[in-house]
TORFI-943009 format. One record per atom (N, C-alpha, C, O): residue in one letter; x, y, z. Coordinates in pm, whole numbers, plus 32768, in hexadecimal, padded with zeros to 4 digits. Example, Ala and Ser with C-alpha at 12.3 -4.5 7.8 and 13.67 -1.06 7.14 Angstrom:
residues 2
a85277DC7830C
a84CE7E3E830C
a85287EB6830C
a85907EB4834E
s85057F1F82C4
s85577F9682CA
s850A80038313
s853D80728324
END
This chain:
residues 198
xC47D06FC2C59
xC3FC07402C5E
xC3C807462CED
xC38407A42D17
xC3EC06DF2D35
xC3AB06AF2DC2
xC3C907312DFF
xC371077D2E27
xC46907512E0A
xC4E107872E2C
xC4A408312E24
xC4AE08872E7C
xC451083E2D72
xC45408E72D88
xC3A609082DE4
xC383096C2E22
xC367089F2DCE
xC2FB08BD2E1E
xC31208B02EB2
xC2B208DF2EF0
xC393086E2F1F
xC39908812F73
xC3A609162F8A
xC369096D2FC8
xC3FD090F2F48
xC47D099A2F46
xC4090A0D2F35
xC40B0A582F97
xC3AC0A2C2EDE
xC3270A7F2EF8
xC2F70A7B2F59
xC2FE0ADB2FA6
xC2BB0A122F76
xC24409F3300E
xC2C60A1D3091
xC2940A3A30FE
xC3210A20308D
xC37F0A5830FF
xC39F0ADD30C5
xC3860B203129
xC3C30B31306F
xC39A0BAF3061
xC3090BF630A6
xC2FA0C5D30E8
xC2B30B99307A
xC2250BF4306A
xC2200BD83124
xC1D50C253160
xC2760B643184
xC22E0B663221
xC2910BE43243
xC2670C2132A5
xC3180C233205
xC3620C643253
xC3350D0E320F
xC38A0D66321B
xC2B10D2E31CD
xC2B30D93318D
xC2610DBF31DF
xC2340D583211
xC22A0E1D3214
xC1D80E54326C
xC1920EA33219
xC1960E9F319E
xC1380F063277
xC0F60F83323E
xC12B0FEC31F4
xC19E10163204
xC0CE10203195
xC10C1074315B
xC0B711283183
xC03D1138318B
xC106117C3190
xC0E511E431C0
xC0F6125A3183
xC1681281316D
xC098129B3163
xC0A913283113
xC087139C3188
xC02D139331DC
xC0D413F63179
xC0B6146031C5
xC0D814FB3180
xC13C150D313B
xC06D156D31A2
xC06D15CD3177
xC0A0164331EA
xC06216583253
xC0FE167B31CB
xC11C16B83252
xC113174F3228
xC0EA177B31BD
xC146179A329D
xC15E18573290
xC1A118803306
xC1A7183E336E
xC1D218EF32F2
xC1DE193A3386
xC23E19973385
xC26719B23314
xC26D19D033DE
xC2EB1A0B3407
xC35A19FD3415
xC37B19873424
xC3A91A453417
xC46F19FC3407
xC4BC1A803415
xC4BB1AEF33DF
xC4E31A5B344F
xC5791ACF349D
xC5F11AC6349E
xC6211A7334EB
xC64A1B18344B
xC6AF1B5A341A
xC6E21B5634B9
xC6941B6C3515
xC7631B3B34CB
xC7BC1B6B3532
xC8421BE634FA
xC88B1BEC3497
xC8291C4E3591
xC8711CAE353A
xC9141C933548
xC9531C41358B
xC9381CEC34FC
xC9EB1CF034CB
xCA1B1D823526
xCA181DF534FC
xCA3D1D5D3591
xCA661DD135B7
xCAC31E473574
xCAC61EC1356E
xCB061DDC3548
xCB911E003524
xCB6D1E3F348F
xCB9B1EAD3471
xCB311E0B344D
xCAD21E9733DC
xCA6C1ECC341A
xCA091E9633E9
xCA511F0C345F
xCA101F7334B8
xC9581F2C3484
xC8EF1F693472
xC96F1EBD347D
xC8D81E87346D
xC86A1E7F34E8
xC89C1E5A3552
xC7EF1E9734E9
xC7A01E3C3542
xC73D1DB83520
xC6FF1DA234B8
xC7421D833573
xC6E61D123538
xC6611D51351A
xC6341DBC3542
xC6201CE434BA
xC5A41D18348B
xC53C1CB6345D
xC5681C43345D
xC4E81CBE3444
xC4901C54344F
xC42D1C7933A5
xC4021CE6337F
xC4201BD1334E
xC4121B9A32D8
xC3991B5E32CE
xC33C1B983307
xC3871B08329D
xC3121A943269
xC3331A593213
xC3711A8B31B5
xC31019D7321C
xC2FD196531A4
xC2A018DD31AE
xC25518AB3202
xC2C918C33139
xC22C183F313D
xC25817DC30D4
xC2A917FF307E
xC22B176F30D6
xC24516FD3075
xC20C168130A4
xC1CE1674310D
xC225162E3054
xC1E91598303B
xC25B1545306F
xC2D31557305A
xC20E14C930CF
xC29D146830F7
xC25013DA30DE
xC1DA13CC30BD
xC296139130F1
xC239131630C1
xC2CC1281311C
xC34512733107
xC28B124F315B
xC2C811E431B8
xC298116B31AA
xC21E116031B0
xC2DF11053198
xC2DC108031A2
xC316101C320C
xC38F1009321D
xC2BC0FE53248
xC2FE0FAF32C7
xC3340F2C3267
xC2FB0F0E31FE
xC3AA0EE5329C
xC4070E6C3262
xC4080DF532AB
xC40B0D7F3288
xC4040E3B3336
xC4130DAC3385
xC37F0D9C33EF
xC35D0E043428
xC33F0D3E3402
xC2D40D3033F2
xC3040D5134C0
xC3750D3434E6
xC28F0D93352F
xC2A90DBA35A2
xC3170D523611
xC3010CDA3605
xC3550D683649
xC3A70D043695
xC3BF0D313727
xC4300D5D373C
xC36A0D2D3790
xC3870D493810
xC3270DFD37F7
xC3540E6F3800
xC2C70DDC37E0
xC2920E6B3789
xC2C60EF23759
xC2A50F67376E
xC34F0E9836EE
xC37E0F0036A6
xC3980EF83666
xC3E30E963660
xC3810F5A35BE
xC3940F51357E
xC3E50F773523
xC3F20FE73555
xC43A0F7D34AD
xC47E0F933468
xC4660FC633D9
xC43A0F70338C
xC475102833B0
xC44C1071331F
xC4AE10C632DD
xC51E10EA3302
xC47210DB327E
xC4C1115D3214
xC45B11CA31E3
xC3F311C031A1
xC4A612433222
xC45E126F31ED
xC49A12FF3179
xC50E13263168
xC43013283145
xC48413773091
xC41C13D53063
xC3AA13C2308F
xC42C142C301D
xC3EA146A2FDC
xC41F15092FA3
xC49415172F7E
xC3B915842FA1
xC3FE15F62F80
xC3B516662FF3
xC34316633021
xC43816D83010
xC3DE17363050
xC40F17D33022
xC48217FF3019
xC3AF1804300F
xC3CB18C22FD2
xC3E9190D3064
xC391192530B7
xC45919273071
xC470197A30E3
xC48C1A1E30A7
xC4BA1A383038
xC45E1A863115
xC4871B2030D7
xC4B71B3B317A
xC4751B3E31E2
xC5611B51315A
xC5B81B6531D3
xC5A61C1E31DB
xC5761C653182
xC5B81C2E3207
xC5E01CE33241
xC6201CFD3287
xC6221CBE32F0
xC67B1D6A3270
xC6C91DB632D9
xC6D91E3F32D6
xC6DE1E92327B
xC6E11E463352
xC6DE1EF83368
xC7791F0833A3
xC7C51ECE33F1
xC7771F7D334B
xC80F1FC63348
xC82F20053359
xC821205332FB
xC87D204633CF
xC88820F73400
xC926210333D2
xC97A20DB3422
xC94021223384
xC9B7215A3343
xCA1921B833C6
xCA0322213403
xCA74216833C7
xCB1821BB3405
xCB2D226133E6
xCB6B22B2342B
xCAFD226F338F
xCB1123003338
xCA94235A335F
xCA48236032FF
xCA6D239633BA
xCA12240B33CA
xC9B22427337C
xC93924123382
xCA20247B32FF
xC9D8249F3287
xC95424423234
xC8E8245C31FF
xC9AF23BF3250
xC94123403203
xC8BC2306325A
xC8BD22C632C4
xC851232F320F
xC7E3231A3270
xC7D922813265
xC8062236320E
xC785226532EA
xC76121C532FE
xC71A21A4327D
xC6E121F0322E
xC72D21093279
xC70220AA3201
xC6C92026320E
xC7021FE43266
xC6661FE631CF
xC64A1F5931E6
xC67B1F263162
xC6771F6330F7
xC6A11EC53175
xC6B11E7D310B
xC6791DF43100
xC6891D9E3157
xC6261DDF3077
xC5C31D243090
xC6301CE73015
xC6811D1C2FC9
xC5FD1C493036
xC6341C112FF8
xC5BA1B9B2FF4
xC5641B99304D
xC5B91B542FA3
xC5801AF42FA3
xC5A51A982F36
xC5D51AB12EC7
xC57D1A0A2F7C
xC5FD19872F88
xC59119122F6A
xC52019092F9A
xC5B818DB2F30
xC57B18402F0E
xC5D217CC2F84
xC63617FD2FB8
xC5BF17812F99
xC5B31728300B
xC5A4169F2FEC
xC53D16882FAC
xC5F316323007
xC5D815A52FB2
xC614153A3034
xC68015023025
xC5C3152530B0
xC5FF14D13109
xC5F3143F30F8
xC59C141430AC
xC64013ED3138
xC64013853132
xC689135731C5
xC700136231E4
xC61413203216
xC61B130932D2
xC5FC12A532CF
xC5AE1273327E
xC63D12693338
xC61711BA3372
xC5EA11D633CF
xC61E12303410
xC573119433FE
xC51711DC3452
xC4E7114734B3
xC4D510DB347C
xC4D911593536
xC4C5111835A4
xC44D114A35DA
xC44611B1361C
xC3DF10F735BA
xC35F11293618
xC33810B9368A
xC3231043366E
xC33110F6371C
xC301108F3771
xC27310C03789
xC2591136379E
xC21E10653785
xC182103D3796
xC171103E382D
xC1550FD53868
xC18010B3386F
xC13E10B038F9
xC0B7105C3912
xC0A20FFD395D
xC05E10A438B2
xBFD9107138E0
xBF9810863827
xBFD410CE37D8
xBF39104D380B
xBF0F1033378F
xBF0D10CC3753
xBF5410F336F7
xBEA6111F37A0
xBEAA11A53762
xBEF112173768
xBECE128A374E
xBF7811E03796
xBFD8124937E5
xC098122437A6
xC0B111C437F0
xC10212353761
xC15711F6373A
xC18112763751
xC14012DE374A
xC2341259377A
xC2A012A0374A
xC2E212BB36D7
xC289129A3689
xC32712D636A2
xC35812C83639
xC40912E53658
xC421130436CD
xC49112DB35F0
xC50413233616
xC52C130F3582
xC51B129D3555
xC55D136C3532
xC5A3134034F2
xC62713A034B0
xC627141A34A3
xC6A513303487
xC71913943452
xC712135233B6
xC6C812F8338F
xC78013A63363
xC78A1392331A
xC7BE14173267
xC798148C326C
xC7F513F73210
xC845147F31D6
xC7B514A53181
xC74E14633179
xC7D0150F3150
xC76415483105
xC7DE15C93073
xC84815FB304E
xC78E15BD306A
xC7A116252FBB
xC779169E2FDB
xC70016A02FEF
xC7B7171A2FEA
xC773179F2FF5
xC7BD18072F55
xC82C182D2F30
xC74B180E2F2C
xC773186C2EA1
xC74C18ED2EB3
xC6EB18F72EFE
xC775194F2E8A
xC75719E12E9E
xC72D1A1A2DFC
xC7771A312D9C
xC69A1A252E08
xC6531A552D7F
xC6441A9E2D74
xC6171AB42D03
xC6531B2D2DDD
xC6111B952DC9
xC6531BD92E11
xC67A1B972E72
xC6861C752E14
xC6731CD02EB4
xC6751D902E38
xC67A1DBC2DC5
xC66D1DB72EDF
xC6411E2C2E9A
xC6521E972F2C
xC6461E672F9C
xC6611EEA2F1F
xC66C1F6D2FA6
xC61E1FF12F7D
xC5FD202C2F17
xC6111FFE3013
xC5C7208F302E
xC61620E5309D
xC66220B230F0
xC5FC215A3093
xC64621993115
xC5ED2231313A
xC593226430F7
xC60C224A317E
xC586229931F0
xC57A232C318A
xC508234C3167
xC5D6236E3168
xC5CB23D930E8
xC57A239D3080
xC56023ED3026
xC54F23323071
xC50D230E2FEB
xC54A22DE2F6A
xC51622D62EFB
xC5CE22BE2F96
xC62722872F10
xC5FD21EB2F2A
xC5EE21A92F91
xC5EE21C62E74
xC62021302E89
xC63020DE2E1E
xC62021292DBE
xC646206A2DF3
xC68E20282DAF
xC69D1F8F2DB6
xC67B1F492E15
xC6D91F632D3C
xC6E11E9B2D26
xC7881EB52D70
xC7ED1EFA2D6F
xC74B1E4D2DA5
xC7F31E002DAF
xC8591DB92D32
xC83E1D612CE0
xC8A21DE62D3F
xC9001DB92CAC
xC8D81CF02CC1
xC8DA1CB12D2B
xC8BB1CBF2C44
xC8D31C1B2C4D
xC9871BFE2C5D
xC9BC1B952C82
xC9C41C6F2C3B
xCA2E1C142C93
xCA3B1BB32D0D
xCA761B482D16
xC9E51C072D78
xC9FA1BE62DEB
xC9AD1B6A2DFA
xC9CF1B2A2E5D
xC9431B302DA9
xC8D61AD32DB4
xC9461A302DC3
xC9A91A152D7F
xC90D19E82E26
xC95C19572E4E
xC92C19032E2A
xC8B819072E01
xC97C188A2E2E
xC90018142E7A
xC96517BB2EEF
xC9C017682EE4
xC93617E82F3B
xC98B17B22FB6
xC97317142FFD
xC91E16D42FBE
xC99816E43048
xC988166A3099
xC95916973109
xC99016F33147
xC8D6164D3138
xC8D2169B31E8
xC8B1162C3228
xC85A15F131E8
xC8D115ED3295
xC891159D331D
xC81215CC334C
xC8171635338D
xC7A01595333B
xC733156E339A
xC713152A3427
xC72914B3343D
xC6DE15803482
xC6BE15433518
xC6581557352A
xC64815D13533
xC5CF1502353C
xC5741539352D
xC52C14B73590
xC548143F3598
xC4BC151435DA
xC49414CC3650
xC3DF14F03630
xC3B61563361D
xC375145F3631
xC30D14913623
xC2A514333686
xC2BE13CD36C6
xC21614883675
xC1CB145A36CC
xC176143D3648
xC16D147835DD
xC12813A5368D
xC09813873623
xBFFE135D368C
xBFEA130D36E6
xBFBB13AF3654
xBF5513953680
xBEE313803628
xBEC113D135D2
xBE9A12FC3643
xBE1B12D53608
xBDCA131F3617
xBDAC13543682
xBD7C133B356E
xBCE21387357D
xBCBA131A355F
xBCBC12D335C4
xBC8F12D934F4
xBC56126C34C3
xBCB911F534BC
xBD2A122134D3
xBCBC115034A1
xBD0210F8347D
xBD61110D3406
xBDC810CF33ED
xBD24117833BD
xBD9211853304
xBDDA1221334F
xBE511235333C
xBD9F1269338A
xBDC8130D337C
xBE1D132F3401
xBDEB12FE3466
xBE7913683412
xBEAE136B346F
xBEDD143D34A4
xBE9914993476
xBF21144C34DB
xBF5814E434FC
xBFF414D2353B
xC01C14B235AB
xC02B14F134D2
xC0F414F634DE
xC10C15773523
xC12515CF34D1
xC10D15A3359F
xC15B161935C8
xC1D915E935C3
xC1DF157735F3
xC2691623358D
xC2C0163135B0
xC33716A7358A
xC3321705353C
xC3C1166A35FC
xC3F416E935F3
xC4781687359E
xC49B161135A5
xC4B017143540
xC51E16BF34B0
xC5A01709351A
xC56B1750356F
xC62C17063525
xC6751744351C
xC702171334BE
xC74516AD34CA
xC7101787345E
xC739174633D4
xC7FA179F33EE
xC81717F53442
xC845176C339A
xC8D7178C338B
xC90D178E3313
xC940172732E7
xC90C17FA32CE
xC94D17F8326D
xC9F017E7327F
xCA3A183032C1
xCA13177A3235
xCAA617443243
xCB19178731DE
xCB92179431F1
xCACA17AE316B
xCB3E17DB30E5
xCB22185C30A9
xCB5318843040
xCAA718BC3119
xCA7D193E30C4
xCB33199130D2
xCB901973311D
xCB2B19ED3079
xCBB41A39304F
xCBB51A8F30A1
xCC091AA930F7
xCB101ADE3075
xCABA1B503070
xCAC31B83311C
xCA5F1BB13154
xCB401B76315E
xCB151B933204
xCACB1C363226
xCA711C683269
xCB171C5031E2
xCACF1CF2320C
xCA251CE7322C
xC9E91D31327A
xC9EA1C7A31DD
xC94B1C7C3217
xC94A1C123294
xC8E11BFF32D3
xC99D1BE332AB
xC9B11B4A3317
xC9221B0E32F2
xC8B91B433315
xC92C1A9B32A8
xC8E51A533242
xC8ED19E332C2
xC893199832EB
xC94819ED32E2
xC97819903322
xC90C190F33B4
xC90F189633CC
xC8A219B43402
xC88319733440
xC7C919693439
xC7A419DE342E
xC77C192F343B
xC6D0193B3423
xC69C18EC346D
xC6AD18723475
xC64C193B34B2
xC5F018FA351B
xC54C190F34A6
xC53919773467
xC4E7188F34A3
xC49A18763462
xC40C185234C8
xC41517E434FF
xC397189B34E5
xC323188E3542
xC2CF185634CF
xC2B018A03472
xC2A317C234D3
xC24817A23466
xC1E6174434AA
xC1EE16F7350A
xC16017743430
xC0FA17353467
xC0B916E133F7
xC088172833A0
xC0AC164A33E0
xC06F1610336B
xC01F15B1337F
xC03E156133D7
xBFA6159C3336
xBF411557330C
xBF7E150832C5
xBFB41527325B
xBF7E14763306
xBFC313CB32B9
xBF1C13713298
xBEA4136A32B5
xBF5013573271
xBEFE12DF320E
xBF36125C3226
xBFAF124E3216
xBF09121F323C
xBF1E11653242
xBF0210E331E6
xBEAC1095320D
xBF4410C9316F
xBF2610813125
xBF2210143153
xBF010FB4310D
END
């Protein structure tokens, strides 16, 4: 008994804060030359929620962080073929990361953040348009759920002691999309979120 109440009271000194954050923003498609793509520019938004584990050490800290994010990718498509007028095509993707995350505490109201780590990218939706006015679902054939790497680098800044402001920038890798013709492959992510401090 002694044994599981240590074993708690040393959980509860190595558990840190807990952090909810609401984010949004922008995200950019890199183009596929080689399918006559250009890059193009998306949006998405979601909920993340972080738990620091190891309590600060040389003022830094150690966490996990997880949650979900709705991304809507786009690409614009100028077709090889003359005849075929240009096209965008969206897609939009569910998102499930999971980053080990390193924040150093410059100064109380000011922290870095870094974190890597794999994430879940599912494809729920897409659909096209093209400049004549045709358009259409994408067959669910093509719909994934791929593996992707997370790199993601952030800034925190204090408004209040509980509320904070996450600018950061994601750059994500899809590792197992099939689907190259859209190059799934590469996403740059501009996000801005409102955290909470439990």
């Amino acid at each position: 008994m002694k044994r599981c109440i240590l074993l708690i009271a040393l959980l509860g000194t190595c558990v840190g804060a807990l952090e909810i954050t609401a984010l949004g923003g922008g995200n950019y498609q890199a183009m596929n030359p080689e399918y006559y793509h250009e890059g193009a520019w998306g949006w998405h938004g979601g909920l993340l929620t972080e738990l620091s584990i190891v309590p600060s050490l040389l003022g830094i800290n150690i966490g996990l962080e997880s949650g979900i994010l709705f991304q809507q990718a786009n690409y614009f498509i100028i077709p090889a073929i003359p005849e075929y007028p240009p096209m965008v095509t969206h897609q939009s993707n569910l998102i499930i990361p999971l980053l080990l995350k390193l924040r150093l505490a410059t100064v109380k109201a000011f922290h870095f953040q870094w974190g890597v780590g794999p994430s879940l990218i599912r494809n729920v939706y897409g659909w096209w348009e093209d400049a004549e006015g045709g358009e259409g679902v994408v067959d669910k054939q093509y719909y994934e759920t791929d593996l992707g790497l997370h790199l993601k680098g952030e800034i925190n800044i204090r408004l209040s002691p509980k509320l904070w402001l996450n600018p950061a920038i994601t750059r994500q890798f899809n590792l197992t999309a099939k689907d190259t013709w859209l190059d799934k492959g590469q996403n740059w992510f501009f996000s801005l979120g409102l955290a909470l401090k439990i």
